[in-house]
MARGULUM-287430 format. One record per residue (C-alpha): residue number from 0; residue in three letters; x, y, z. Coordinates in pm, whole numbers, plus 50000, padded with zeros to 5 digits. Example, Ala and Ser with C-alpha at 12.3 -4.5 7.8 and 13.67 -1.06 7.14 Angstrom:
2
+-----+------+-------+-------+-------+
| pos | code |  east | north |    up |
+-----+------+-------+-------+-------+
|   0 |  ala | 51230 | 49550 | 50780 |
|   1 |  ser | 51367 | 49894 | 50714 |
+-----+------+-------+-------+-------+
This chain:
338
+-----+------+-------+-------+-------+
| pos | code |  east | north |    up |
+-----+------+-------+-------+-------+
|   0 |  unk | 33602 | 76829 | 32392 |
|   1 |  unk | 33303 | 76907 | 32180 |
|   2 |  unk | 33027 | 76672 | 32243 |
|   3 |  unk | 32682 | 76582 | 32101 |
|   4 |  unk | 32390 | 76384 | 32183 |
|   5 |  unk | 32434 | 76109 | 31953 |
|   6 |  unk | 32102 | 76000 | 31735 |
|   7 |  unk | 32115 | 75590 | 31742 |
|   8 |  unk | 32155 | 75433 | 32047 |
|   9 |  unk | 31907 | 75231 | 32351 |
|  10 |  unk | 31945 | 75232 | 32709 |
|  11 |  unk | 31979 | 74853 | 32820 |
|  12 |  unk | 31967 | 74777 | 33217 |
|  13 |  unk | 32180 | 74956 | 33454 |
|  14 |  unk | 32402 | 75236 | 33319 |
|  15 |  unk | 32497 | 75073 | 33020 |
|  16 |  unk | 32395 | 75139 | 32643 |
|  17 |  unk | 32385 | 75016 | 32330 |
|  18 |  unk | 32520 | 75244 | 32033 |
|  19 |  unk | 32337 | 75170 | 31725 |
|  20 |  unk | 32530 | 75370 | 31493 |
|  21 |  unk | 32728 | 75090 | 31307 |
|  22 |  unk | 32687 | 74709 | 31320 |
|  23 |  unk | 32929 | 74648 | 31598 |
|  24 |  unk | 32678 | 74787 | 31788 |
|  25 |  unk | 32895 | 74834 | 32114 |
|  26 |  unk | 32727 | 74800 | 32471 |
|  27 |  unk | 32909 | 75114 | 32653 |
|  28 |  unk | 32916 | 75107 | 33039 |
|  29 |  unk | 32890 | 75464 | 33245 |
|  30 |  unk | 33205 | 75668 | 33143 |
|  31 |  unk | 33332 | 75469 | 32868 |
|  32 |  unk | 33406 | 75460 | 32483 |
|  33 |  unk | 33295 | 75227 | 32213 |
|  34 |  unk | 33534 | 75067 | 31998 |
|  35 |  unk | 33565 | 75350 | 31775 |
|  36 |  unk | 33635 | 75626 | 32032 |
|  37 |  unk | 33366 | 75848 | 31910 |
|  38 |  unk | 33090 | 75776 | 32097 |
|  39 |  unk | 33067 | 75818 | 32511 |
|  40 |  unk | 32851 | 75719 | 32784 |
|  41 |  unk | 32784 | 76013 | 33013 |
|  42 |  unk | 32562 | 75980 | 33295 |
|  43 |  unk | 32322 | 75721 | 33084 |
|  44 |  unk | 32299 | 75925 | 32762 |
|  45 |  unk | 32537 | 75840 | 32492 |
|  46 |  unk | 32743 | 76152 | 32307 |
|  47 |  unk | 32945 | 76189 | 32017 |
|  48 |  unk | 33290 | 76347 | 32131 |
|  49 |  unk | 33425 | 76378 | 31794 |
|  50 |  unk | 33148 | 76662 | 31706 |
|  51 |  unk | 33336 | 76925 | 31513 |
|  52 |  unk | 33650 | 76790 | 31641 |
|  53 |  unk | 33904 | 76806 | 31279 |
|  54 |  unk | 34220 | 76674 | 31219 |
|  55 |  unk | 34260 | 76700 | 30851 |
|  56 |  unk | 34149 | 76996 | 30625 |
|  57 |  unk | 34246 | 77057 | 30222 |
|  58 |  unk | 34097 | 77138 | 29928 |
|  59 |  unk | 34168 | 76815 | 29694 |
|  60 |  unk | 34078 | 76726 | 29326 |
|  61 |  unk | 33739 | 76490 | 29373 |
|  62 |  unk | 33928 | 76251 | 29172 |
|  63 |  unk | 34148 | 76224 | 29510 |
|  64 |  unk | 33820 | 76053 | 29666 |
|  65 |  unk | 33820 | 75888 | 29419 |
|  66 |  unk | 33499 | 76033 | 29251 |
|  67 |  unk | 33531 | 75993 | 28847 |
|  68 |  unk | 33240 | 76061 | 28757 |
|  69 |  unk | 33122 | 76304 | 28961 |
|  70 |  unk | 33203 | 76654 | 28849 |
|  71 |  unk | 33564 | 76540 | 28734 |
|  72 |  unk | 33836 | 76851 | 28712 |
|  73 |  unk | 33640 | 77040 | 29067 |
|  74 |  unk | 33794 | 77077 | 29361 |
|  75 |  unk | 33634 | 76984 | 29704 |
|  76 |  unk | 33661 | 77082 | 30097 |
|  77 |  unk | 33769 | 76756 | 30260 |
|  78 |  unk | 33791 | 76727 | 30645 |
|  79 |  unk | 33881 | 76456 | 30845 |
|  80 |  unk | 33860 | 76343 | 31206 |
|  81 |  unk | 34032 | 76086 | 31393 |
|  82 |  unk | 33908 | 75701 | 31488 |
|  83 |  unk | 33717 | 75414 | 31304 |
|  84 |  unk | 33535 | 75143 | 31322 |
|  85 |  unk | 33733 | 74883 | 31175 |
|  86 |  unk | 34090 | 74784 | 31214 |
|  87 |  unk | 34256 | 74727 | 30866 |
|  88 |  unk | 34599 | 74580 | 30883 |
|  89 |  unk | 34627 | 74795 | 30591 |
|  90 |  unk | 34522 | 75098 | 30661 |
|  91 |  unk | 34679 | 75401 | 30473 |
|  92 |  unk | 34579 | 75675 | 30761 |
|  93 |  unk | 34638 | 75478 | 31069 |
|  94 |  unk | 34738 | 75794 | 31251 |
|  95 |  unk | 34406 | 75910 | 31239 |
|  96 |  unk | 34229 | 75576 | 31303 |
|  97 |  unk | 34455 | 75554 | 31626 |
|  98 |  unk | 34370 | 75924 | 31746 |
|  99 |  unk | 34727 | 76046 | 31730 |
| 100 |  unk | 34649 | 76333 | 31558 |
| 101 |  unk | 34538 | 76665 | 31729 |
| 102 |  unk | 34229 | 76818 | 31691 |
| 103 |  unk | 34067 | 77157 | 31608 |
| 104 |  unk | 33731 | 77287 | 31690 |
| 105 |  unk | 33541 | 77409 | 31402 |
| 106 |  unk | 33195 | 77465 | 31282 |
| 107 |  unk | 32937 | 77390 | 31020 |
| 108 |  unk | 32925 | 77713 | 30943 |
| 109 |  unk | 33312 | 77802 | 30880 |
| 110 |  unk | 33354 | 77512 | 30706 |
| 111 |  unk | 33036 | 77646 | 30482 |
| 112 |  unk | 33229 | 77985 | 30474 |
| 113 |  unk | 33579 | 77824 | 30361 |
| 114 |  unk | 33411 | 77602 | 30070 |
| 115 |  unk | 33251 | 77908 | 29941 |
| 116 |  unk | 33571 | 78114 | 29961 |
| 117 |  unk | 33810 | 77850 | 29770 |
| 118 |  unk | 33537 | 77802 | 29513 |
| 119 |  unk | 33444 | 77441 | 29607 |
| 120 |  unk | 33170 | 77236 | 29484 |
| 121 |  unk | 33109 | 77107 | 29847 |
| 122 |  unk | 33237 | 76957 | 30103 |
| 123 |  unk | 33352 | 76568 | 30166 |
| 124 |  unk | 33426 | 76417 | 30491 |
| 125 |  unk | 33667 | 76165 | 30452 |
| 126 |  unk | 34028 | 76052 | 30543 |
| 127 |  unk | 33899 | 75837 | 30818 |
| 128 |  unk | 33589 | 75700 | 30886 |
| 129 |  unk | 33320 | 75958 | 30871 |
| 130 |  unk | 33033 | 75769 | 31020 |
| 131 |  unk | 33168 | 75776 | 31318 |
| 132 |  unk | 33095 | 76136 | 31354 |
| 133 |  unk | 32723 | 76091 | 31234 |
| 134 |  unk | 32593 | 76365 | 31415 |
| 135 |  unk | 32811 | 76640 | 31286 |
| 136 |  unk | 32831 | 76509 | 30931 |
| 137 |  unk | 32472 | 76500 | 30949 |
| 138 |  unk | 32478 | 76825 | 31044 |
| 139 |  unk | 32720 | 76939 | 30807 |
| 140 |  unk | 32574 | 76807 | 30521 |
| 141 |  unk | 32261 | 76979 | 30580 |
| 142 |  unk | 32359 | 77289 | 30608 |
| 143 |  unk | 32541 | 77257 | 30281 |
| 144 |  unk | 32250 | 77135 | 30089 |
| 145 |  unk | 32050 | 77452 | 30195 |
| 146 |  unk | 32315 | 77633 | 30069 |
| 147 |  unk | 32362 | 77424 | 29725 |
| 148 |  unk | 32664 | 77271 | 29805 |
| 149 |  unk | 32720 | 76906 | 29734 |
| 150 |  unk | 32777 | 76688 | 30001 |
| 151 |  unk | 32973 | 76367 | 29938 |
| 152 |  unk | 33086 | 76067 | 30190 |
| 153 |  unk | 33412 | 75872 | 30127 |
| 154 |  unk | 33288 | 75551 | 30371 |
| 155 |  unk | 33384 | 75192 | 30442 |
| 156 |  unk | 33015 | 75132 | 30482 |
| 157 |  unk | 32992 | 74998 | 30773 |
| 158 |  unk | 32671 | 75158 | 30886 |
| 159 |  unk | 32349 | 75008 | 31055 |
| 160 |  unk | 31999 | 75060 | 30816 |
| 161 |  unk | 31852 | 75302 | 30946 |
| 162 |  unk | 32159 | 75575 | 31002 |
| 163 |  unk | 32223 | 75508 | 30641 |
| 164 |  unk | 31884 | 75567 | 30530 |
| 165 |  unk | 31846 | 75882 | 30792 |
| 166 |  unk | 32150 | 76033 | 30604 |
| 167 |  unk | 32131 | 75921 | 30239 |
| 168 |  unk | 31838 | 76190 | 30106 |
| 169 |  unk | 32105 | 76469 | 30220 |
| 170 |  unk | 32438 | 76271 | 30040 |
| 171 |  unk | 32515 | 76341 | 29658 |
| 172 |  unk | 32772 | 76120 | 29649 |
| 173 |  unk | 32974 | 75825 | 29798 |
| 174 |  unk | 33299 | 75647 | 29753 |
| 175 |  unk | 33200 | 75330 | 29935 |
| 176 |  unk | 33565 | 75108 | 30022 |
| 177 |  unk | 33446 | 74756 | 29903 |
| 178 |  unk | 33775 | 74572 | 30100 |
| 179 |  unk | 33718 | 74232 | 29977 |
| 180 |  unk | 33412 | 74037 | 29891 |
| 181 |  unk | 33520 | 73750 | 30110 |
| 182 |  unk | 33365 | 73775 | 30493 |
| 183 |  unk | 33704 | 73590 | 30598 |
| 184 |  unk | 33867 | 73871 | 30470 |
| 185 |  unk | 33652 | 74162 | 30694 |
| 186 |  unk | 33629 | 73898 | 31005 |
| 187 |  unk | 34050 | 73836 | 31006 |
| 188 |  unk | 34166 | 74183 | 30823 |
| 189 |  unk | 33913 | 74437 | 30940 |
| 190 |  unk | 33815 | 74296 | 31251 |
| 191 |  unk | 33479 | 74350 | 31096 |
| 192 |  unk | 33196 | 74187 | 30877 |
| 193 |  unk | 33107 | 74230 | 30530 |
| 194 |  unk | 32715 | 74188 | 30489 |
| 195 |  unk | 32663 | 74562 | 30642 |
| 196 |  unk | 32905 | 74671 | 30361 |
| 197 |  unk | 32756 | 74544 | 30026 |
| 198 |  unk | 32392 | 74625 | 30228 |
| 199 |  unk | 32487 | 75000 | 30198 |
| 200 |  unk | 32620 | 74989 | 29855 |
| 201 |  unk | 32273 | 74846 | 29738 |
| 202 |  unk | 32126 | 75124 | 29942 |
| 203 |  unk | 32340 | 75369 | 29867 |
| 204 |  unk | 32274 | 75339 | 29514 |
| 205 |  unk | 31882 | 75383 | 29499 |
| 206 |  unk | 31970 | 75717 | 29647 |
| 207 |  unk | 32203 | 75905 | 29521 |
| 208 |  unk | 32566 | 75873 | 29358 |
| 209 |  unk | 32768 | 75563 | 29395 |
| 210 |  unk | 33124 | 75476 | 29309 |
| 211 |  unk | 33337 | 75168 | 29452 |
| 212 |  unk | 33679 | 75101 | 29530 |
| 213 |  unk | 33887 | 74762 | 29609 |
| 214 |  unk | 34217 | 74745 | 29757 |
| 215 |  unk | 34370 | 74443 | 29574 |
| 216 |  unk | 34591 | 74282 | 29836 |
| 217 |  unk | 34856 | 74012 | 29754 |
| 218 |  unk | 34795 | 73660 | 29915 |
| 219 |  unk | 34479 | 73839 | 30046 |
| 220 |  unk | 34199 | 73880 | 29808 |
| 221 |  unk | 34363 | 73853 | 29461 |
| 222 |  unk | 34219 | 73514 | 29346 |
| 223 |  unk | 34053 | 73496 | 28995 |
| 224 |  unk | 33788 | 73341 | 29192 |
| 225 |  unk | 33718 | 73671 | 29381 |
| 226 |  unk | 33802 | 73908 | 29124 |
| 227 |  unk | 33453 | 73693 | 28923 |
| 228 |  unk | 33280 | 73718 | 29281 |
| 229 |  unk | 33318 | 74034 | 29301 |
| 230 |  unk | 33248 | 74184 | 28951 |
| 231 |  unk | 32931 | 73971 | 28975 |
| 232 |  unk | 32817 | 74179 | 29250 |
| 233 |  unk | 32812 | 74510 | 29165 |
| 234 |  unk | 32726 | 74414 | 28828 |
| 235 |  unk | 32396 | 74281 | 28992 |
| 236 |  unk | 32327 | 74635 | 29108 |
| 237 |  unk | 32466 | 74818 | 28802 |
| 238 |  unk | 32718 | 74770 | 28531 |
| 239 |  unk | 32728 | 75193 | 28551 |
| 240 |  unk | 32894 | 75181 | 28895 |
| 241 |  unk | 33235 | 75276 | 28864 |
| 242 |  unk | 33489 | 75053 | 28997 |
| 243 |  unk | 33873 | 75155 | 29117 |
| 244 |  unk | 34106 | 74859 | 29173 |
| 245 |  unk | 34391 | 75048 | 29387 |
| 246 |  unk | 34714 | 74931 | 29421 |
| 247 |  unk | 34832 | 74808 | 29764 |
| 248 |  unk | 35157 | 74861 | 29946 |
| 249 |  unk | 35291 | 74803 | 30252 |
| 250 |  unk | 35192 | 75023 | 30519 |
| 251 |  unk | 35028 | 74992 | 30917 |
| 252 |  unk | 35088 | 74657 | 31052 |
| 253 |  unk | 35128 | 74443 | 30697 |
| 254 |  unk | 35434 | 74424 | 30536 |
| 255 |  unk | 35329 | 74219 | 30208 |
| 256 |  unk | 35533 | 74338 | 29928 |
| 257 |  unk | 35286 | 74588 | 29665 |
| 258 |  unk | 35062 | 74451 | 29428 |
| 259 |  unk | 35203 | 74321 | 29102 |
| 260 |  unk | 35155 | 74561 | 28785 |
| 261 |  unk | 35046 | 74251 | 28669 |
| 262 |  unk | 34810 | 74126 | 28909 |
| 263 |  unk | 34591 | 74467 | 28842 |
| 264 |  unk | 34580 | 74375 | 28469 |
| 265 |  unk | 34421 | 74082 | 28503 |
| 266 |  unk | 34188 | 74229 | 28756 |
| 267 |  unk | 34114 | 74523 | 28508 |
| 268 |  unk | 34009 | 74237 | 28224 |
| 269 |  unk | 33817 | 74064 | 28448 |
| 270 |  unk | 33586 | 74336 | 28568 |
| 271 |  unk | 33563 | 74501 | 28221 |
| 272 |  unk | 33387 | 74200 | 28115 |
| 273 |  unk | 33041 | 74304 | 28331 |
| 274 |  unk | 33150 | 74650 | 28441 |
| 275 |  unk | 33156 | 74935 | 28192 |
| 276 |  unk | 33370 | 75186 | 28381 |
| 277 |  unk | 33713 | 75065 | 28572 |
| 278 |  unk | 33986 | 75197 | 28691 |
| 279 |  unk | 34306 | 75139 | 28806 |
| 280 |  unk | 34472 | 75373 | 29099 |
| 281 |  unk | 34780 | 75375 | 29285 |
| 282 |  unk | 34982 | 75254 | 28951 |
| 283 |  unk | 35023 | 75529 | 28726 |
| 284 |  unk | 34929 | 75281 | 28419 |
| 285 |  unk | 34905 | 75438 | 28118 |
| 286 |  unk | 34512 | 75473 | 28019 |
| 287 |  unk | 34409 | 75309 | 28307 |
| 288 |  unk | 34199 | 75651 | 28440 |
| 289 |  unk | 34029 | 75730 | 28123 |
| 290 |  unk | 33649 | 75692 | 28081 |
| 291 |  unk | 33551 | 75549 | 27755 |
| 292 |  unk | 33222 | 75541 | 27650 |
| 293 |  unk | 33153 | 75151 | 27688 |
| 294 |  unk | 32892 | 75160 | 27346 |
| 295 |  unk | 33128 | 75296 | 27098 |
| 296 |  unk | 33482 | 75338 | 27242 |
| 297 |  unk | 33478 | 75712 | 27243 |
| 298 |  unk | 33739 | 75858 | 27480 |
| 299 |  unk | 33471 | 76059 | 27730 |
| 300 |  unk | 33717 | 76201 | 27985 |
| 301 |  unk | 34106 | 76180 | 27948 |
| 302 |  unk | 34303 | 76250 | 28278 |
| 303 |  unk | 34674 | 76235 | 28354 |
| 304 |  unk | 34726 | 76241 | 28744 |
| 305 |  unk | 34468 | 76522 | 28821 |
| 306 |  unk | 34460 | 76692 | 28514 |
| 307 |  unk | 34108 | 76612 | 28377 |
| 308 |  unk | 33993 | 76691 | 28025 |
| 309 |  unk | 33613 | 76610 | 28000 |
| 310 |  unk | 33634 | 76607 | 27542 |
| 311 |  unk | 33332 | 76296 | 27468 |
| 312 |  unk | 33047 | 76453 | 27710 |
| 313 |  unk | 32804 | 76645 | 27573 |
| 314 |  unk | 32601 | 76912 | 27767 |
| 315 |  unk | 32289 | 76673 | 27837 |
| 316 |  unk | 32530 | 76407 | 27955 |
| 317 |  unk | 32595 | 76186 | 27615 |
| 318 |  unk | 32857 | 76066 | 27447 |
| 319 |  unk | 32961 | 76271 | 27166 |
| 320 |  unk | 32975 | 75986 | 26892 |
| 321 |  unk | 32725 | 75724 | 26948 |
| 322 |  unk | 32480 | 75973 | 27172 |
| 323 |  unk | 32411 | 75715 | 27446 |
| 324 |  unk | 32325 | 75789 | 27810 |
| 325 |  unk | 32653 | 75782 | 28051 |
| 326 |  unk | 32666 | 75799 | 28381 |
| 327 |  unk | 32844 | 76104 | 28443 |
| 328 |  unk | 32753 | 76423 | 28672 |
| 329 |  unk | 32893 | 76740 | 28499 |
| 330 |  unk | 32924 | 77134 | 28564 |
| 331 |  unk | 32894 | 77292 | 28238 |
| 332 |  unk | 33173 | 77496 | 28375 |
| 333 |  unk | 33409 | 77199 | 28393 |
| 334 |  unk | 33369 | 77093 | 27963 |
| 335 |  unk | 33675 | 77124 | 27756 |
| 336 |  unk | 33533 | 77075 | 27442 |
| 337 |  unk | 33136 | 76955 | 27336 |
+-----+------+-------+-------+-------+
């Protein structure tokens, strides 16, 4: 078991201390977890014990994160460990959120070593919940932006201030997993609360690159009411952000039949109205994926599955027709046409 002091926590009376790492903010006795497995009282200081502990590695398309907009058609080191800190009914990777998968023991530095063999753009830590192993993402991330690597974080957000804040100068990029915008939804579904959430979005995006996605649930959070609710708020922070509605099916512990074709239609129309970029995943619907520039209607990026044609971008980020501003992140190397 790798272990590593962690960086957020207080001592409280006694032998027991409070992890400060996410907003559940556990109190952990002498020789015990917090809820999320990761972090352990030993002898009155508190450890990480997922530190360089993986249980997923492959080199994915970003678009797998899903990152759209940020350098679409590259490839990416993605690494996973196991545990969370919520409890989705949902949940897609449950075998990692449960610990039932093994472990390996690697480093910063080979996973440096891989990316730069396989001709990645970076690294992401993703496939569970990252922020639960601050301290060697932290780590990790670091020693990838000395290198000139990009660094991006596929999250749920549920992160306290100031680890956020600690980590965001050293992020490029995050997918941030927007569940519902309902704090019902978090409290009875996630086992969680959604103020921390839309706090790191906000924060997220004064800092670096943000994208959002929302799992559209039958029965659960596929109201008109919260489809407006939501579109309203991350229209408030930008109408750039790019939004993915994702198809649901049944998987973990709910067994709600899949999201209606249908139902992610009117979801689509609904946020186009505020939003400039949306997308639908999960669905394979016909030019639901493409970018279009939202001034003139020029197709910007066309992609079927993860074959991505960047043919409306020009080199200093415009569209090709109308010559406006979009909010895209691009490696000259990744252009099909200009």
């Amino acid at each position: 078991m790798n272990m590593k002091e962690a960086k957020f926590y207080s001592k409280l009376n006694g032998d027991k201390i409070l992890c400060e790492t996410c907003p559940r903010e556990c109190i952990i006795p002498e020789n015990k977890y917090g809820f999320c497995r990761a972090y352990y009282n030993k002898s009155g200081r508190l450890y990480n014990v997922l530190y360089g502990e993986i249980a997923s590695l492959a080199l994915d398309p970003i678009e797998k994160k899903p990152l759209f907009h940020f350098y679409p058609g590259s490839r990416i080191l993605s690494v996973g460990t196991n545990g969370c800190n919520l409890r989705c009914q949902f949940c897609q990777n449950w075998e990692l959120v449960e610990g039932n998968n093994p472990t390996n023991k690697i480093s910063s530095e080979v996973l440096l070593e891989l990316a730069k063999r396989y001709d990645s753009i970076g690294i992401a830590f993703t496939y569970n919940e990252p922020t639960i192993s601050f301290e060697f993402v932290y780590d990790t991330f670091k020693l990838f932006k000395e290198q000139g690597l990009k660094t991006v974080l596929v999250t749920n957000g549920y992160i306290n201030e100031k680890p956020l804040l600690n980590l965001l100068p050293i992020v490029d990029a995050l997918n941030i997993d927007l569940k519902s915008i309902k704090g019902d939804f978090y409290k009875k579904i996630c086992k969680g609360s959604i103020e921390p959430v839309k706090r790191s979005i906000k924060l997220s995006y004064e800092q670096s690159f943000v994208e959002v996605t929302n799992l559209i649930t039958p029965t659960l959070n596929d109201t008109k009411e919260e489809f407006l609710e939501l579109r309203d708020f991350i229209a408030n922070i930008s109408p750039d952000i790019p939004l993915h509605l994702s198809r649901y099916f049944p998987n973990y512990k709910m067994s709600i039949p899949e999201t209606p074709i249908e139902t992610l239609l009117v979801a689509f129309d609904i946020m186009k109205e505020k939003l400039n970029y949306v997308y639908i995943g999960n669905a394979m619907i016909e030019d639901k994926e493409n970018s279009y520039c939202p001034n003139c209607g020029n197709l910007l990026v066309n992609r079927i599955g993860y074959s991505v044609d960047i043919i409306g971008i020009t080199k200093d980020v415009r569209c090709s027709k109308c010559n406006i501003k979009v909010p895209f992140i691009i490696s000259s190397s990744n252009y099909l046409s200009l």
